[in-house]
BADO-108858 format. One record per atom (N, C-alpha, C, CB): x negated, z negated, y negated; residue in three letters; residue number from 1. Coordinates in steps of 0.05 Angstrom, whole numbers. Last residue first. Glycine has a CB too. Layout:
BEGIN
+--------+--------+--------+-----+-----+
!     xx !     zz !     yy !   r !   k !
+--------+--------+--------+-----+-----+
!      X !      Z !      Y ! ALA ! NUM !
...
+--------+--------+--------+-----+-----+
This chain:
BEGIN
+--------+--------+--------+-----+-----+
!     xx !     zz !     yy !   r !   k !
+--------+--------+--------+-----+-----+
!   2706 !     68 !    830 ! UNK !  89 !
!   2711 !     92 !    858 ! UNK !  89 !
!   2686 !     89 !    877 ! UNK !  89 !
!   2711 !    130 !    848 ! UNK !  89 !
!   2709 !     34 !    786 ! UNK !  88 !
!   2690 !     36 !    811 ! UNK !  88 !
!   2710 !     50 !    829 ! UNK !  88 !
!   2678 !      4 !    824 ! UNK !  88 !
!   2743 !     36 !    729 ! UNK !  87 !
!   2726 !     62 !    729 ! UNK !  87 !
!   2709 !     60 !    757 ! UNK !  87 !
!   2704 !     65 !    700 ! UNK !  87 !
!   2784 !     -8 !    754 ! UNK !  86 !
!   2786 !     24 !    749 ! UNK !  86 !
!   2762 !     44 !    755 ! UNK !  86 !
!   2790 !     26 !    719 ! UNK !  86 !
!   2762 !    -56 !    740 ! UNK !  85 !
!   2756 !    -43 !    771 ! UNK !  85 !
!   2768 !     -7 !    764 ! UNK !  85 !
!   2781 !    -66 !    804 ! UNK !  85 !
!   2815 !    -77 !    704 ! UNK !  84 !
!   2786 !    -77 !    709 ! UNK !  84 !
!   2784 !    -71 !    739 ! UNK !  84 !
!   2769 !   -105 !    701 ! UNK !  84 !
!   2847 !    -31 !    663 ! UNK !  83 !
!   2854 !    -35 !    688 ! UNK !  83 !
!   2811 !    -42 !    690 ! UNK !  83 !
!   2876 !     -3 !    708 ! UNK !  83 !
!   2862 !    -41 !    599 ! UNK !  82 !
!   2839 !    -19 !    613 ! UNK !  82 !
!   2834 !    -34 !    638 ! UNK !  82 !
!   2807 !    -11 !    595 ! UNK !  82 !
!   2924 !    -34 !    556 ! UNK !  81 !
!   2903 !    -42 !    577 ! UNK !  81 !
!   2888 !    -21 !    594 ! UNK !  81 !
!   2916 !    -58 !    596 ! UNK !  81 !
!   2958 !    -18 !    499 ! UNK !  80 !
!   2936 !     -5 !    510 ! UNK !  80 !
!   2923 !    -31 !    527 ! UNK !  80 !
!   2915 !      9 !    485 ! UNK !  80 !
!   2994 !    -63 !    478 ! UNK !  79 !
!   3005 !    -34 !    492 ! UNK !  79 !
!   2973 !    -26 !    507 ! UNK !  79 !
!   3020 !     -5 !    463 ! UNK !  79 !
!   2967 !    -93 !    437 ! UNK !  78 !
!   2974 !   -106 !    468 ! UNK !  78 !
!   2988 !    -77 !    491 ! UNK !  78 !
!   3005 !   -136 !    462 ! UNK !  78 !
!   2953 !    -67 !    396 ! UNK !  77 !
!   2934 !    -61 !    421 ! UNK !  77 !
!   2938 !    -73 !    438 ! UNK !  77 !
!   2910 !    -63 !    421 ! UNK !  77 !
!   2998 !    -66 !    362 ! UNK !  76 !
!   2999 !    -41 !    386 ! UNK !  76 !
!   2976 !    -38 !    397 ! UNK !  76 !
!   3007 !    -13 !    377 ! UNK !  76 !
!   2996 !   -114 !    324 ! UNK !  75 !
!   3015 !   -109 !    350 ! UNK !  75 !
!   3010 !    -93 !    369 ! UNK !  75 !
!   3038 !   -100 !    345 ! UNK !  75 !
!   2958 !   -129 !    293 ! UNK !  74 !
!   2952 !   -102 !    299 ! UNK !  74 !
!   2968 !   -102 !    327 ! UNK !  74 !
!   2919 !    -96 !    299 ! UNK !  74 !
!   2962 !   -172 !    262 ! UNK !  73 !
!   2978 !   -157 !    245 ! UNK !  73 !
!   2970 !   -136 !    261 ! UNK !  73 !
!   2975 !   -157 !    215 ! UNK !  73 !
!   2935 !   -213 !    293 ! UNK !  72 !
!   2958 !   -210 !    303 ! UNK !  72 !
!   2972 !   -186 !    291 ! UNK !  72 !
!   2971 !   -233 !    299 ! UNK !  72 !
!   2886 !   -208 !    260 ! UNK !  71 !
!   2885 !   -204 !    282 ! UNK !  71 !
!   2914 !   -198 !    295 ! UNK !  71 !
!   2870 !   -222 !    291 ! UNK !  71 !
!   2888 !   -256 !    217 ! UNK !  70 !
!   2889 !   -227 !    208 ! UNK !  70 !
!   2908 !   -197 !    240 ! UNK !  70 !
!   2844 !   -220 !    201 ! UNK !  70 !
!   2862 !   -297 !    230 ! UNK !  69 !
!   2891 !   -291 !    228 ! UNK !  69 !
!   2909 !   -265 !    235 ! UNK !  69 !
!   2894 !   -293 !    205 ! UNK !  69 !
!   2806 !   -286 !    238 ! UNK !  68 !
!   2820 !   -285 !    265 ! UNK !  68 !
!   2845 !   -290 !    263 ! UNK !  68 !
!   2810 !   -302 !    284 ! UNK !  68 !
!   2795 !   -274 !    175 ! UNK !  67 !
!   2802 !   -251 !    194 ! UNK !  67 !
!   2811 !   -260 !    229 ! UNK !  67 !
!   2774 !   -232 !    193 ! UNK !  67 !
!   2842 !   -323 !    141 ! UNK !  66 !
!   2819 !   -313 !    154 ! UNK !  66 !
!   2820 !   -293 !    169 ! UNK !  66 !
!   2808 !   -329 !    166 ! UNK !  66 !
!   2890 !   -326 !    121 ! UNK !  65 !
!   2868 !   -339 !    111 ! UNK !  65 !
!   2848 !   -333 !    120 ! UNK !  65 !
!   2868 !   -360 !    113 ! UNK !  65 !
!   2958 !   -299 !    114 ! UNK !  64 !
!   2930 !   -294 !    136 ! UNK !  64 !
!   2909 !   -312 !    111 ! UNK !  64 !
!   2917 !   -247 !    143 ! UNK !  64 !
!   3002 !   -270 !     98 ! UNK !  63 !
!   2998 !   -297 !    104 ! UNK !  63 !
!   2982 !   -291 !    126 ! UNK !  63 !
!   3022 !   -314 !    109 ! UNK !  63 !
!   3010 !   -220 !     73 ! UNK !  62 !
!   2999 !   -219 !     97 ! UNK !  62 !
!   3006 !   -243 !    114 ! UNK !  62 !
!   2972 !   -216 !     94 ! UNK !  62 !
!   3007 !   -250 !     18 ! UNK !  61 !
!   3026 !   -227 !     29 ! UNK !  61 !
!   3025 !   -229 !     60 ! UNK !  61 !
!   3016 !   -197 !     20 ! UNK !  61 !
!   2959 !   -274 !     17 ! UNK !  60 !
!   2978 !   -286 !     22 ! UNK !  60 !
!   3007 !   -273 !     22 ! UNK !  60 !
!   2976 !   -304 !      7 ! UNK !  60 !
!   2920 !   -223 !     27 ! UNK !  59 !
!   2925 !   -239 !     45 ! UNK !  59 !
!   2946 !   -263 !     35 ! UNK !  59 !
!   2899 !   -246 !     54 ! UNK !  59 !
!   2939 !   -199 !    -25 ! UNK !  58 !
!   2941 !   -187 !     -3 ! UNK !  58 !
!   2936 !   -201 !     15 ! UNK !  58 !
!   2929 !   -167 !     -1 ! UNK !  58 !
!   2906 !   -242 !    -60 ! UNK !  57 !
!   2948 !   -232 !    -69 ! UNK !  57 !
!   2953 !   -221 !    -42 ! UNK !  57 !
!   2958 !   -197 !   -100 ! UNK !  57 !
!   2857 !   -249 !    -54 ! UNK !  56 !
!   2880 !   -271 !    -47 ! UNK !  56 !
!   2906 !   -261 !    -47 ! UNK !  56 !
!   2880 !   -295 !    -66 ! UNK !  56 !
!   2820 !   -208 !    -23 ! UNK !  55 !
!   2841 !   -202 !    -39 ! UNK !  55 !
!   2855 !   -226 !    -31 ! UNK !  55 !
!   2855 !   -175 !    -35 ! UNK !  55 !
!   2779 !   -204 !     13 ! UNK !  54 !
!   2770 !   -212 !    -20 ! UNK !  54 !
!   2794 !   -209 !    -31 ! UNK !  54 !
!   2746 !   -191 !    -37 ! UNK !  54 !
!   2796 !   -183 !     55 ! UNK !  53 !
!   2784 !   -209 !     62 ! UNK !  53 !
!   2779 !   -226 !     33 ! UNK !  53 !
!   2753 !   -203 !     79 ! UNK !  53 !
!   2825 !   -133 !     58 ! UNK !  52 !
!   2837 !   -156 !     53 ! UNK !  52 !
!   2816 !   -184 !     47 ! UNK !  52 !
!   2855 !   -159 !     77 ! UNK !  52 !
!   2791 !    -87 !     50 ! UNK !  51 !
!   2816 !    -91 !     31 ! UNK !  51 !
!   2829 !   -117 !     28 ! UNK !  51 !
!   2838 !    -73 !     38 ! UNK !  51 !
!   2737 !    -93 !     82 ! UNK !  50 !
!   2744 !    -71 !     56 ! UNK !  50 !
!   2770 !    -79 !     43 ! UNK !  50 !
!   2747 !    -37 !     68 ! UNK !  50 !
!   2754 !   -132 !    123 ! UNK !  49 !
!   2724 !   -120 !    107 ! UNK !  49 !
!   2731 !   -113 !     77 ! UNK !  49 !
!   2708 !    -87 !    123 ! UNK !  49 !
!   2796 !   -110 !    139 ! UNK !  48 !
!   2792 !   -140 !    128 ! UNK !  48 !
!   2768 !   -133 !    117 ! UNK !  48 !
!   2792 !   -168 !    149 ! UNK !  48 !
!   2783 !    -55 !    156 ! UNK !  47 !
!   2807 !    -61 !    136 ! UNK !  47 !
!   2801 !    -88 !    128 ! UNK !  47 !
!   2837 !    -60 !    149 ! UNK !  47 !
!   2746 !    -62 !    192 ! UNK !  46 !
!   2737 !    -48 !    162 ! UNK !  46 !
!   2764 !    -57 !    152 ! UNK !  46 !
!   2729 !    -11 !    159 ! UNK !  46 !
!   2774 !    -84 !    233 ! UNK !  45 !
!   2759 !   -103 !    222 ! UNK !  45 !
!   2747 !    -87 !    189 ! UNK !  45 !
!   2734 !   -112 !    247 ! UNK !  45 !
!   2816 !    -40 !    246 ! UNK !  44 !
!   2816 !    -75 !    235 ! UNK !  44 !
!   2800 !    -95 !    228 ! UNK !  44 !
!   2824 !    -89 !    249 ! UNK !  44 !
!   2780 !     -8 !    271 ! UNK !  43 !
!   2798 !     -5 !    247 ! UNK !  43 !
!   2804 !    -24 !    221 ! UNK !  43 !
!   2821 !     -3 !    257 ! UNK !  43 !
!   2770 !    -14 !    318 ! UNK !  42 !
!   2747 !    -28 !    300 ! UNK !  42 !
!   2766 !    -24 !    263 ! UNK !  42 !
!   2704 !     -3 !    304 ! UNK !  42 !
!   2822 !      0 !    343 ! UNK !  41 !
!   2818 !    -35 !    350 ! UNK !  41 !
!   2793 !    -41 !    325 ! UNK !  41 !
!   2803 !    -44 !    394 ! UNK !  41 !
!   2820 !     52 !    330 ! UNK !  40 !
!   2837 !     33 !    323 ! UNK !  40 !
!   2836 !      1 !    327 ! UNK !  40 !
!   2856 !     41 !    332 ! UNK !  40 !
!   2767 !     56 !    365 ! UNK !  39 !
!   2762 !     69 !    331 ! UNK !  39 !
!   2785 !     51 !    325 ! UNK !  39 !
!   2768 !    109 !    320 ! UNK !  39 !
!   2781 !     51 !    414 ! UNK !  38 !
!   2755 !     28 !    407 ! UNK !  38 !
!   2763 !     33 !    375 ! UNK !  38 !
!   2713 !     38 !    419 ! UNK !  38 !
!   2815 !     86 !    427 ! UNK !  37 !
!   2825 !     61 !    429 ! UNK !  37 !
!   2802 !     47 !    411 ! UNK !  37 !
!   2828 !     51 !    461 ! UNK !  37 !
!   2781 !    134 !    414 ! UNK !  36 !
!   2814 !    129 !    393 ! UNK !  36 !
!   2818 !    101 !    395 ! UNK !  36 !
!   2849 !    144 !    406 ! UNK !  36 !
!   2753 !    137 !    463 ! UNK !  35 !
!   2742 !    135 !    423 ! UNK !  35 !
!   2764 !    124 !    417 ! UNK !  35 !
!   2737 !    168 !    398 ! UNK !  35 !
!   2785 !    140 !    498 ! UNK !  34 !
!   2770 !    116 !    498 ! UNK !  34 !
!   2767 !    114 !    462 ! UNK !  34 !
!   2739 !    119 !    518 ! UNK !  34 !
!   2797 !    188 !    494 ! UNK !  33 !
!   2822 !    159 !    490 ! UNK !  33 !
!   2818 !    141 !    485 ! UNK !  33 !
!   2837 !    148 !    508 ! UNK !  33 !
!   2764 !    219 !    498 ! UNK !  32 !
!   2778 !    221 !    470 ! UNK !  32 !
!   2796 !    201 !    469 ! UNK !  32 !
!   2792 !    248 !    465 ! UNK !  32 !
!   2756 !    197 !    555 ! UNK !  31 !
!   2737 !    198 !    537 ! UNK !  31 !
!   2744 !    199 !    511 ! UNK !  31 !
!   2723 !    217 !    542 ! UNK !  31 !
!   2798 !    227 !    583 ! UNK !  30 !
!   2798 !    198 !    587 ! UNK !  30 !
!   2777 !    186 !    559 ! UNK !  30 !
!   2785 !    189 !    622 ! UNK !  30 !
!   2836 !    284 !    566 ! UNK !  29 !
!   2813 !    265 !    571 ! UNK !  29 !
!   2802 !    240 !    568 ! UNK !  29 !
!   2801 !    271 !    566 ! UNK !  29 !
!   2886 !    295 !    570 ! UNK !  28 !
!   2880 !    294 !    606 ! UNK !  28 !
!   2851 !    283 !    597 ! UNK !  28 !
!   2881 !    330 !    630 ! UNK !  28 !
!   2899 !    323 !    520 ! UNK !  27 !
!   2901 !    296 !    529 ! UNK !  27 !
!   2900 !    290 !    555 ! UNK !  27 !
!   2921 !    285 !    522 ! UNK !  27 !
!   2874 !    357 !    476 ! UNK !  26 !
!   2854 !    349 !    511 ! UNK !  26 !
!   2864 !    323 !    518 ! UNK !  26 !
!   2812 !    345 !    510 ! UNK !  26 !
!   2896 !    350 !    429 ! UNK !  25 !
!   2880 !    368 !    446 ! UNK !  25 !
!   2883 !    385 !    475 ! UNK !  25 !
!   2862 !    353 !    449 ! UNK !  25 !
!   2900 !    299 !    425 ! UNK !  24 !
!   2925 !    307 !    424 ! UNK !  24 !
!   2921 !    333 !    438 ! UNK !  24 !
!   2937 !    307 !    396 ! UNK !  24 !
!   2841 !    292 !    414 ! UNK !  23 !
!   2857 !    276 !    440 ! UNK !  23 !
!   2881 !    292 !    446 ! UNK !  23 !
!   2867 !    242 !    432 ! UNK !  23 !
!   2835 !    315 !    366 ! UNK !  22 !
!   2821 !    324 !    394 ! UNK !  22 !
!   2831 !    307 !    415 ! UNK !  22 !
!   2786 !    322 !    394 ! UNK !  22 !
!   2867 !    278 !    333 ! UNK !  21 !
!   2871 !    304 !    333 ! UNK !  21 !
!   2858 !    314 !    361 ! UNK !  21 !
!   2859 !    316 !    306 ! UNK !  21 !
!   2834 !    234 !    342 ! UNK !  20 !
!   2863 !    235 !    348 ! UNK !  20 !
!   2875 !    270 !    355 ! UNK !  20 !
!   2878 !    220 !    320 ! UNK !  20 !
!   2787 !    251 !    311 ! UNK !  19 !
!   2783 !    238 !    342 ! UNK !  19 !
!   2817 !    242 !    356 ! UNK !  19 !
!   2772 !    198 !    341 ! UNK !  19 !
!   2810 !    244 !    265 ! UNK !  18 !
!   2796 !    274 !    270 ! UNK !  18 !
!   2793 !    269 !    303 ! UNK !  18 !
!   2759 !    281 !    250 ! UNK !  18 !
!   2824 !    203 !    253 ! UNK !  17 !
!   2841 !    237 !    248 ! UNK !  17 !
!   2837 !    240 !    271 ! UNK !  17 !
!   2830 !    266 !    227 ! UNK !  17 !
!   2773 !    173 !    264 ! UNK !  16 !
!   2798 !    164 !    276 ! UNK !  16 !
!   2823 !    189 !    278 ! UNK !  16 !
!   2808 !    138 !    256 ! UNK !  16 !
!   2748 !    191 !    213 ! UNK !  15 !
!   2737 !    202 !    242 ! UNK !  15 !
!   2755 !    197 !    263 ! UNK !  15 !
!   2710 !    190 !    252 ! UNK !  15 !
!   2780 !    171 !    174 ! UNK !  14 !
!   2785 !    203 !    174 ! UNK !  14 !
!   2771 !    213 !    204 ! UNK !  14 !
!   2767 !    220 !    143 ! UNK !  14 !
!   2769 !    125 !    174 ! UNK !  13 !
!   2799 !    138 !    175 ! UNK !  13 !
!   2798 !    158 !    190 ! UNK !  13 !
!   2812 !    148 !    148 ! UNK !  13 !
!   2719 !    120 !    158 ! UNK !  12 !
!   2722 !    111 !    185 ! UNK !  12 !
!   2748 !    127 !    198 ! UNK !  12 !
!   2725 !     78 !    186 ! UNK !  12 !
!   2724 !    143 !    108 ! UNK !  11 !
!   2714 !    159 !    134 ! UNK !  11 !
!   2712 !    153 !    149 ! UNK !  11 !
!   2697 !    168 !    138 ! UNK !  11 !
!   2753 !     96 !     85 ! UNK !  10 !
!   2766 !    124 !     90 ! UNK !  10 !
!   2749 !    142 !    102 ! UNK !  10 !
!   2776 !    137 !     67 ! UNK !  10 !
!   2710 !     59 !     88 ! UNK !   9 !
!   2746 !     52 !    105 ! UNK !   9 !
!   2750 !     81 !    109 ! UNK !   9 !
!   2778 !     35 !     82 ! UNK !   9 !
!   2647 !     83 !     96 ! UNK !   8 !
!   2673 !     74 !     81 ! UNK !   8 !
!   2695 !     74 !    101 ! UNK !   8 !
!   2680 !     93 !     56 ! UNK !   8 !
!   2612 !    114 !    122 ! UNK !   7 !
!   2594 !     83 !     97 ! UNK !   7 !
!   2630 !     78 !    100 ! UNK !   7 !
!   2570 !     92 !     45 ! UNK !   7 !
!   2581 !    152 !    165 ! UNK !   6 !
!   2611 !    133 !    166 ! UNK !   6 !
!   2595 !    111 !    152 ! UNK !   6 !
!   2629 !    123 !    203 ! UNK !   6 !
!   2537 !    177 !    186 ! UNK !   5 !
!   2552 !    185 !    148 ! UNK !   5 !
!   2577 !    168 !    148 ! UNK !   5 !
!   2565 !    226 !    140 ! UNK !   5 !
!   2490 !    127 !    199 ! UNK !   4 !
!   2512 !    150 !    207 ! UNK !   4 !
!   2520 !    154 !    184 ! UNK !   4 !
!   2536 !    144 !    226 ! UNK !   4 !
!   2444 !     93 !    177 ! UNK !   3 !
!   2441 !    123 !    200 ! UNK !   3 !
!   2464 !    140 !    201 ! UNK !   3 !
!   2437 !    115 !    234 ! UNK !   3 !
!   2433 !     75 !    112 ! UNK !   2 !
!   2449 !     82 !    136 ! UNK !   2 !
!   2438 !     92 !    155 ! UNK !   2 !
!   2466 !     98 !    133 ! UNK !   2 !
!   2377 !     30 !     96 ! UNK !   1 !
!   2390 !     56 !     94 ! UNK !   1 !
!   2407 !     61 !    119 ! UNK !   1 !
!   2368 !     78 !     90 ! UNK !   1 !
+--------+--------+--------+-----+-----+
């Protein structure tokens, strides 16, 4: 049995909104950035999960055979780096 109410692609979606939305917020907080970054990077794996991994027509669209193919189709987490040593003051 679950623990969280996130079962599906589209409530993963929708907490990703809803997290975005409160960033856009409070964008001075480092914390609502963090969620957003980790929620779009786990994004990609419910999407191969849920739409591509069982679909031959959509992954040879894609041209992808496996999910560490898959991986390149998410261009805009080379934009987001997290400086190591940052968070030691």
């Amino acid at each position: 049995m679950p623990i969280f109410d996130i079962q599906t692609l589209l409530q993963f979606y929708e907490m990703l909104i809803d997290d975005f939305d409160d960033l856009m917020r409070e964008r001075h907080s480092a914390r609502r950035a963090f969620h957003c970054i980790m929620e779009v990077y786990h994004l990609r794996e419910w999407v191969w999960h849920d739409l591509v991994e069982n679909n031959q027509k959509l992954k040879d669209a894609l041209k992808v055979t496996s999910e560490s193919d898959f991986r390149p189709h998410q261009p805009e987490l080379h934009l987001v780096s997290v400086s190591p040593g940052y968070h030691e003051r």
